[in-house]
C-alpha positions as CSV (number, residue, x, y, z in Angstrom):
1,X,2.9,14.5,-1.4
2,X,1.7,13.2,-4.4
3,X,-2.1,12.9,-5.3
4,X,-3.4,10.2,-7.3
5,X,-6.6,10.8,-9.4
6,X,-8.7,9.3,-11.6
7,X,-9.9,11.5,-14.9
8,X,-13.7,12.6,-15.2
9,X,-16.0,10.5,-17.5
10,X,-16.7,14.0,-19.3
11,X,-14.2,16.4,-21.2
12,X,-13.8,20.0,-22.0
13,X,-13.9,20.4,-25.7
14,X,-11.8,22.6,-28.1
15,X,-8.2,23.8,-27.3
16,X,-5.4,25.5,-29.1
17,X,-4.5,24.8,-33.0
18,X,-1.1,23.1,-31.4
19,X,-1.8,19.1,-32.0
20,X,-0.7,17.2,-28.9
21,X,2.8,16.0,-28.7
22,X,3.6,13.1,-26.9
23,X,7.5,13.8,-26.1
24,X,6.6,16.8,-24.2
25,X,4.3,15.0,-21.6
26,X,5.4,14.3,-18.2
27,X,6.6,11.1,-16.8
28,X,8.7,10.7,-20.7
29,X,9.1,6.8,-20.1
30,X,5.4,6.0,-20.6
31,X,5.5,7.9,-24.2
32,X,6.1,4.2,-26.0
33,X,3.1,2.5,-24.5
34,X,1.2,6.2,-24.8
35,X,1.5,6.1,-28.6
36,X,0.5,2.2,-28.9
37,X,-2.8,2.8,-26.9
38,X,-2.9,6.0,-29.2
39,X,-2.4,4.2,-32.6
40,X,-5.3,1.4,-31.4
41,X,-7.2,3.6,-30.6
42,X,-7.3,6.4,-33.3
43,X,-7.3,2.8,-36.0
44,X,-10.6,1.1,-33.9
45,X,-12.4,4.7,-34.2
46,X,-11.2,5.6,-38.0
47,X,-12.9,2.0,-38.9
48,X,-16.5,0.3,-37.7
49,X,-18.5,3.2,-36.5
50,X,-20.6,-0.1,-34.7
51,X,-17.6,-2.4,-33.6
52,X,-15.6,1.2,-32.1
53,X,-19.1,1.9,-29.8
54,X,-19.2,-1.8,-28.6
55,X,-15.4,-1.7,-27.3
56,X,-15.5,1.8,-25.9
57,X,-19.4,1.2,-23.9
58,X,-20.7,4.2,-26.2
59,X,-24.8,4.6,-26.1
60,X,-26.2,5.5,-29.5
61,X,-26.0,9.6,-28.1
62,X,-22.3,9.3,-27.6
63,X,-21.5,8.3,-31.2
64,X,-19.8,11.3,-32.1
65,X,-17.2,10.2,-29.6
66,X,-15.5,8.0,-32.0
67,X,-15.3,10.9,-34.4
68,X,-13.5,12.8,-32.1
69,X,-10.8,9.5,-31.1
70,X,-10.2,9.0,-34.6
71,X,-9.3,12.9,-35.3
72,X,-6.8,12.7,-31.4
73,X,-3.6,13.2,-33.4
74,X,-4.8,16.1,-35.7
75,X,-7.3,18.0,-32.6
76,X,-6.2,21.0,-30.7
77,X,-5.1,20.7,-26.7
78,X,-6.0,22.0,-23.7
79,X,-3.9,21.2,-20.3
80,X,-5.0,18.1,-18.7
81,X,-6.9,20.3,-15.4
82,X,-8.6,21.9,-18.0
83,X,-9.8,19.0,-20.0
84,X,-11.3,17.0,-16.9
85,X,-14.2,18.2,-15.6
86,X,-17.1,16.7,-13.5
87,X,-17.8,16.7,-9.9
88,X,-14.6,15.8,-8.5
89,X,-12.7,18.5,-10.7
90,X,-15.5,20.8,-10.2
91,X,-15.2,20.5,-6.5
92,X,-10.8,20.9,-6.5
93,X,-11.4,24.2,-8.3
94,X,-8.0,24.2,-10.5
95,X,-8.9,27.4,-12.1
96,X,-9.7,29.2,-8.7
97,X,-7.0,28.2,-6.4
98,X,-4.3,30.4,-5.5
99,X,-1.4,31.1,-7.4
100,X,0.9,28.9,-4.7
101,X,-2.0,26.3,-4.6
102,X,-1.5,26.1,-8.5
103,X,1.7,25.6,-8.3
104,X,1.4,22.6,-5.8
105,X,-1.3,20.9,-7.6
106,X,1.1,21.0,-10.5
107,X,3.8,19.1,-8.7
108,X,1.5,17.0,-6.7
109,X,-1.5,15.8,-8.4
110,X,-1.6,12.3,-11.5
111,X,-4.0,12.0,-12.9
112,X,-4.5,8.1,-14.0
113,X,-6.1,7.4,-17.8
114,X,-6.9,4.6,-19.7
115,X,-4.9,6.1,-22.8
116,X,-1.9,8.0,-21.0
117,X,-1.6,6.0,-18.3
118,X,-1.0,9.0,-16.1
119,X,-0.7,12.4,-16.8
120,X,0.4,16.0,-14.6
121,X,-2.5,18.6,-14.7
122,X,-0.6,21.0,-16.6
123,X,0.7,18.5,-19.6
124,X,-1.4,19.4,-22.8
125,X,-3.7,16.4,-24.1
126,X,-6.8,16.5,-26.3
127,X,-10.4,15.3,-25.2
128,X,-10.6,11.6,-25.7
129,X,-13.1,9.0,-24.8
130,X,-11.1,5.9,-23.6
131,X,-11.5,4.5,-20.1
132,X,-9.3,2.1,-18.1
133,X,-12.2,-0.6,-18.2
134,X,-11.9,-0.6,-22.2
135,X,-10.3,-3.9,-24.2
136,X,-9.0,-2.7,-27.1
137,X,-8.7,-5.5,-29.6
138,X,-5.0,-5.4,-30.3
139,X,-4.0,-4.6,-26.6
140,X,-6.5,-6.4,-24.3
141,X,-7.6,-5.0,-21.3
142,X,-6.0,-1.4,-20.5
143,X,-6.0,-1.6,-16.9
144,X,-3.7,-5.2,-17.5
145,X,-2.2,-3.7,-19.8
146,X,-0.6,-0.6,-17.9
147,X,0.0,-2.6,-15.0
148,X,2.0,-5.1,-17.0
149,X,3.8,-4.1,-20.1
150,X,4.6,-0.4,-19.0
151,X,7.6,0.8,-16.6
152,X,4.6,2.4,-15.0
153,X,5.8,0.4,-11.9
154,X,8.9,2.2,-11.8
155,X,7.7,5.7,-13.2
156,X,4.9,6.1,-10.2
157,X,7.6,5.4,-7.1
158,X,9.4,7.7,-8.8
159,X,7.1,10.5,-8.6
160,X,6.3,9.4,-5.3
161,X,9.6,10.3,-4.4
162,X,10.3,9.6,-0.1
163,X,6.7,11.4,0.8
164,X,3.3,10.2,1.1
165,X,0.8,9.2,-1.7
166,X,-3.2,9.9,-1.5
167,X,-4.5,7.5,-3.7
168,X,-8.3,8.8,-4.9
169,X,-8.4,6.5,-7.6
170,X,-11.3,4.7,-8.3
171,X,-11.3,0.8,-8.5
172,X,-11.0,0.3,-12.4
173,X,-7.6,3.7,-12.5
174,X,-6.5,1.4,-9.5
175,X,-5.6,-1.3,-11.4
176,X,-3.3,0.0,-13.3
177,X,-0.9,0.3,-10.5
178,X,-0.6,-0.6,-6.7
179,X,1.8,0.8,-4.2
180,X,4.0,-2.5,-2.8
181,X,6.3,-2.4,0.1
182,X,7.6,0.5,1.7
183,X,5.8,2.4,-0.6
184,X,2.6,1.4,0.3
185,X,2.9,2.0,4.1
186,X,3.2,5.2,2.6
187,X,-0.3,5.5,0.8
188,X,-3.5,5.9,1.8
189,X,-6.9,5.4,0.2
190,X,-9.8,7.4,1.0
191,X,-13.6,6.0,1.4
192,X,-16.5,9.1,1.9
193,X,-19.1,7.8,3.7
194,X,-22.5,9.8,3.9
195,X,-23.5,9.4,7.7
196,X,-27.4,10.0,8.4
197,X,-29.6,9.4,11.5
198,X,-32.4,6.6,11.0
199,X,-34.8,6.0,13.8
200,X,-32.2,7.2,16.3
201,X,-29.4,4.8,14.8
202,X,-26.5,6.2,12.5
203,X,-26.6,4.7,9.0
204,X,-23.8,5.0,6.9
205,X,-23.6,4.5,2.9
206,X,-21.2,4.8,0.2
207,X,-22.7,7.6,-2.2
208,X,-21.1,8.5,-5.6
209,X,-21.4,12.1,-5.7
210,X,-20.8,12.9,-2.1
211,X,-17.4,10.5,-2.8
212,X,-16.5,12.7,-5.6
213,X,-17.0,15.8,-4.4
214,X,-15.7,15.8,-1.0
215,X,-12.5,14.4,-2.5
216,X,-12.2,17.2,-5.0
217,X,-12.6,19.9,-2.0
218,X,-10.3,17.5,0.3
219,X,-7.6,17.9,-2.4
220,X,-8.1,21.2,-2.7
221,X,-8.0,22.3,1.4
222,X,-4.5,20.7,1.2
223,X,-3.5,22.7,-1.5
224,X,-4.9,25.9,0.0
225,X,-3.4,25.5,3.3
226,X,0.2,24.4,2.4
227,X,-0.6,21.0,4.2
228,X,2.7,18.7,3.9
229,X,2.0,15.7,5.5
230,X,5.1,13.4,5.4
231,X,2.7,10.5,5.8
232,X,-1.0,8.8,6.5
233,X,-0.7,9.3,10.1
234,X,0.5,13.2,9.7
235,X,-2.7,13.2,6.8
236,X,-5.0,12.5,9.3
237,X,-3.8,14.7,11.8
238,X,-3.8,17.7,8.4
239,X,-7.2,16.3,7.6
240,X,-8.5,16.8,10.9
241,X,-7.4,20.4,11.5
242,X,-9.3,21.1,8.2
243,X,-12.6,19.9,10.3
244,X,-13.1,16.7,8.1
245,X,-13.9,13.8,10.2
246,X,-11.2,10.9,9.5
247,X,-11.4,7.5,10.8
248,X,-8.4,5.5,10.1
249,X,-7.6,1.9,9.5
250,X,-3.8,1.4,10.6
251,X,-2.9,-1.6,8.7
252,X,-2.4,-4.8,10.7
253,X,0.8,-5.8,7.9
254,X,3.6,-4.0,6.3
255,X,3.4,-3.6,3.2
256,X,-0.2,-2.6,3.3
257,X,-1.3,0.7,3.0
258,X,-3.7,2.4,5.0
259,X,-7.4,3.2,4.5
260,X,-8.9,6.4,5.7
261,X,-12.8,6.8,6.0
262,X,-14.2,10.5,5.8
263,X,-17.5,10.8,6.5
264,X,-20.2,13.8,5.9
265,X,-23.5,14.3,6.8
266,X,-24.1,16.9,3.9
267,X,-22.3,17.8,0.6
């Protein structure tokens, strides 16, 4: 199984003296297009305090950001499950699981970024403010830009290996690479609906942190228990005996992949 997520909007900060080093992070092929993103980016926040906060989206209290982008080559590291925090991460609880659940979100879990284009929890980076939704002058849009100028299309079926992938990625991570063919009968997507009673009659919304968190502790009950599933239909069968409540859109088209909703009535 392998687990697609997206990264947290905030980042642990500090890290060991060791600078990063982009040979030694997983999926090796990416490291070209990982150092081009790196040098726009470190060059747009070592110049125009003002033009670096308009392409990055910074408010006025988020200034020292650019500070902190323009020193990425020089600043100490941390592994990637470390630097990501937020509810999702929050709610997976890399620090607390099990040694064996450790070891399986090592294996199984990508973590999708606007500057690395995808990363394993346990490869060293630095904190960075750079999201997928950025246009960075000399590249364009980074979404685009991964999913068309990279061998990210290869790299991620690669990971996938034969098994099943549980995309969690958030619209703008999304774009930088879709399952297609066989693959994609393989995936599914998640949607958390929060399910409440109104006047008798079951409403049901789409709420940011109840999304966030009950994928963090969905990942996490799969980790715990060992769950294997070989594919969407076996996930919602695993998902199920954990006591979520899964209601699954088998897709009417190969080639599709499949779209499971959980829904909660409390966080």
């Amino acid at each position: 199984m392998l687990v697609l997520l997206p990264p947290s909007e905030g980042k642990a900060t500090g890290g060991s003296r060791s600078p990063l080093d982009l040979g030694a992070l997983s999926l090796p092929e990416l490291g070209e297009a990982r150092a081009e993103v790196l040098d726009e980016l470190v060059s747009l926040c070592s110049g125009d305090e003002t033009k670096a906060a308009e392409v990055l989206g910074l408010s006025e209290g988020l200034r020292g950001e650019i500070a902190k982008n323009a020193a990425l080559r020089e600043a100490g590291t941390r592994p990637a499950g470390e630097i990501y925090t937020g509810v999702l991460y929050d709610a997976l609880g890399l620090a607390t699981l099990p040694t064996a659940a450790r070891r399986r979100a090592g294996r199984s879990l990508l973590v999708f970024s606007g500057l690395w284009g995808a990363v394993r929890i346990g490869d060293r980076i630095p904190s960075y403010r750079c999201s997928m939704g950025v246009k960075l002058p000399g590249l364009g849009a980074l979404g685009t830009y991964w999913r068309n100028r990279t061998p990210m299309a290869e790299v991620i079926p690669q990971a996938a290996g034969r098994g099943l992938v549980l995309d969690l990625r958030s619209a703008a991570y999304a774009a930088a690479w879709k399952p297609k063919g066989a693959l994609a009968e393989r995936t599914a997507t998640v949607r958390v609906l929060q399910s409440k009673i109104v006047s008798g009659v079951e409403k049901r919304s789409v709420v940011s942190h109840f999304n966030k968190a009950t994928k963090g502790r969905m990942v996490r009950d799969l980790l715990t228990a060992e769950a294997t599933p070989s594919g969407p239909s076996e996930l919602v069968e695993a998902l199920r005996g954990l006591g979520y409540v899964v209601e699954a859109a088998v897709p009417e088209r190969a080639g599709q992949a499949w779209r499971l909703d959980v829904v909660v009535t409390e966080l």
